[in-house]
C-alpha positions as CSV (number, residue, x, y, z in Angstrom):
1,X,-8.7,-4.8,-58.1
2,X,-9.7,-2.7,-60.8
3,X,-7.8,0.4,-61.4
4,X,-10.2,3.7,-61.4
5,X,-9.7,4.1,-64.9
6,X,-10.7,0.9,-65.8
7,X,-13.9,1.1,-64.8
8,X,-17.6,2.0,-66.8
9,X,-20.7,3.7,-65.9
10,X,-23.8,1.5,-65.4
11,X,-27.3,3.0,-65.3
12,X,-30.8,1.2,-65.2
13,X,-33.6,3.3,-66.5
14,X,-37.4,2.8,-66.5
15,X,-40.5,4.8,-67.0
16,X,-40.7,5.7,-63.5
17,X,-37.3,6.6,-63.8
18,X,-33.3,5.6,-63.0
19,X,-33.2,3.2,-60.6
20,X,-29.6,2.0,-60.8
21,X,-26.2,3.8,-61.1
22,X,-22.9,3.2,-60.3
23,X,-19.4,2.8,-61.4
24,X,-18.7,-0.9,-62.0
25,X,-15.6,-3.8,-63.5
26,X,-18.5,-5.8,-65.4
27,X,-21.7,-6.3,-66.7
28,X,-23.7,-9.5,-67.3
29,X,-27.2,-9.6,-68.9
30,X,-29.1,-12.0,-70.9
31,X,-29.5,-10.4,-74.6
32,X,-32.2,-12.4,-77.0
33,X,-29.3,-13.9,-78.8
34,X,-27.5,-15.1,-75.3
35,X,-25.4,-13.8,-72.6
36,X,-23.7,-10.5,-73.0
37,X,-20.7,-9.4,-71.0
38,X,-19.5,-6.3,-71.1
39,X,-16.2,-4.7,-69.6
40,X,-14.0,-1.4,-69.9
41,X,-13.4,-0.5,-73.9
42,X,-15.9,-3.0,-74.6
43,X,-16.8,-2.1,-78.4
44,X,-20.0,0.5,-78.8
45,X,-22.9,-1.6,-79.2
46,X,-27.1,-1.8,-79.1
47,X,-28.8,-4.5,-78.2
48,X,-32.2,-5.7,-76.8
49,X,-33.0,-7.8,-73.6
50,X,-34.9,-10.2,-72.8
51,X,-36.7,-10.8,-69.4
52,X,-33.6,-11.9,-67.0
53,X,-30.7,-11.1,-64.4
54,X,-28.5,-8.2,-65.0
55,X,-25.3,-8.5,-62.4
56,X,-23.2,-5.5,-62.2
57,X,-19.4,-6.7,-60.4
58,X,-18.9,-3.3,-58.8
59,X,-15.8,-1.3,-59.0
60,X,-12.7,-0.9,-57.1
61,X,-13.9,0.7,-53.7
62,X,-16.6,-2.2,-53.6
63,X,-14.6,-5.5,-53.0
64,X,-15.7,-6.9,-56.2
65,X,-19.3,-6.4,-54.8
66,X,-22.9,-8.3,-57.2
67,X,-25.4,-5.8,-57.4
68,X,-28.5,-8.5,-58.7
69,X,-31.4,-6.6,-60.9
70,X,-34.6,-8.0,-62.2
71,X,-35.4,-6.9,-66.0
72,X,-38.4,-7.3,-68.0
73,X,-37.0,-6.6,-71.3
74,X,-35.4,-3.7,-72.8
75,X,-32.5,-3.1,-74.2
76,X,-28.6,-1.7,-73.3
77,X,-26.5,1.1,-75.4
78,X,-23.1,1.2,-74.5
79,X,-20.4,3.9,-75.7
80,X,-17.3,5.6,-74.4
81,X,-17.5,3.1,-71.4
82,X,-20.8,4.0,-70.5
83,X,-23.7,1.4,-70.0
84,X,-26.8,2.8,-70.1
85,X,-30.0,-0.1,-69.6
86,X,-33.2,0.8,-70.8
87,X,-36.0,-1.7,-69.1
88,X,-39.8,-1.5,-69.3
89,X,-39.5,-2.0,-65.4
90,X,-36.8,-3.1,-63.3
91,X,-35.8,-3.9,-60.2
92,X,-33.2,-4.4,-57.7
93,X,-32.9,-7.8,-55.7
94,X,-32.7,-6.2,-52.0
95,X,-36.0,-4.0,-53.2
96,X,-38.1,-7.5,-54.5
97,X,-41.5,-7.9,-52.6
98,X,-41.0,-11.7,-52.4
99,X,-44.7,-12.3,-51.3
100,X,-46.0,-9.9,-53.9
101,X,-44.1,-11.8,-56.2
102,X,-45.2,-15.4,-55.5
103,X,-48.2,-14.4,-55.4
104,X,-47.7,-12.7,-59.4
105,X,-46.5,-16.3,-60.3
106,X,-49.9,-18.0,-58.9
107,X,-52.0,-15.6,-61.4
108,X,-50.4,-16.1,-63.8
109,X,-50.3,-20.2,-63.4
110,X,-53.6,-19.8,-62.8
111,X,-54.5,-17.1,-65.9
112,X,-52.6,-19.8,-67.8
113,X,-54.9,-22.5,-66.9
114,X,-58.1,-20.4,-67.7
115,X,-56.8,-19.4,-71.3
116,X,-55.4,-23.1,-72.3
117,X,-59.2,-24.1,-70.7
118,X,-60.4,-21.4,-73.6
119,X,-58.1,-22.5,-76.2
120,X,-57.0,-18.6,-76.0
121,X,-53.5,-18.2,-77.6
122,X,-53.0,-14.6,-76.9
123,X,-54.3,-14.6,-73.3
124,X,-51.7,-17.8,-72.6
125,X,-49.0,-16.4,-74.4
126,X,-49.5,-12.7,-72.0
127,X,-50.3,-15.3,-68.9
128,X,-46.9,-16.7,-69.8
129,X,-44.7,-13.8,-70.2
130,X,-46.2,-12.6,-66.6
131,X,-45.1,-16.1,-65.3
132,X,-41.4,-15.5,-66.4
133,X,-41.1,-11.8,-65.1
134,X,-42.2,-13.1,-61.5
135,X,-39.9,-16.5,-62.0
136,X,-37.1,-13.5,-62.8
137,X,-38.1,-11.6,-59.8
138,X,-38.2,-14.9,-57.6
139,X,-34.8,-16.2,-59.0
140,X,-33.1,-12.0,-58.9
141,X,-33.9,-12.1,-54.9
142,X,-32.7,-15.6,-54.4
143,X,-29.5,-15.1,-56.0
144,X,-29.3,-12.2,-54.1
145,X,-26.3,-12.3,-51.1
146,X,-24.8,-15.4,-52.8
């Protein structure tokens, strides 16, 4: 159990605006150089993210509780134990419309097809990013409860 003091500040912010805070033990993410972890008196640091799973091990008063979150990029600061995630859109696992989701994947397989079809680099490489935000989304909500 984490003592109170022990703990850091975890916010997830987008355009629409924060959609995530609370006071947590850990933080996992997937930065573009790898996986990040980042705990109490972790050392100040910036660094971008790529589309992925954030988990946040809640604090003391949650039973060692996994809040799951779907990111699409971004980055996280953190300083003086405070983790602040800035995303182009997130989203928590309990809040993923799975359907809505699936279906996202489909468009994109199929936007995919249509720009390979027309030799279209750009339009496949946007097709493809849009495929791994609603794999993220599909594999955020599954993980979910585990």
């Amino acid at each position: 159990m984490a003592e109170p003091d022990k703990l850091l500040t975890v916010s997830v912010v987008t355009p629409d605006g924060e959609i995530y805070s609370h006071r947590a033990k850990m933080l996992e993410m997937r930065a573009i150089d790898g996986d990040l972890t980042i705990m109490h008196d972790h050392l100040p640091i910036v660094v971008p993210l790529t589309i992925g799973e954030v988990k946040v091990k809640r604090g003391h008063d949650m039973n060692d509780r996994i809040d799951h979150i779907a990111v699409n990029g971004g980055y996280v600061e953190f300083s003086d134990n405070v983790a602040t995630i800035i995303a182009d859109s997130a989203e928590r696992a309990r809040n993923i419309d799975v359907q809505r989701a699936q279906s996202a994947k489909e468009r994109a397989q199929e936007h995919m097809r249509e720009a390979e079809a027309k030799h279209n680099d750009r339009e496949y490489l946007e097709a493809q990013i849009a495929l791994r935000r609603a794999v993220n989304r599909l594999n955020v909500h599954d993980n979910y409860g585990k």
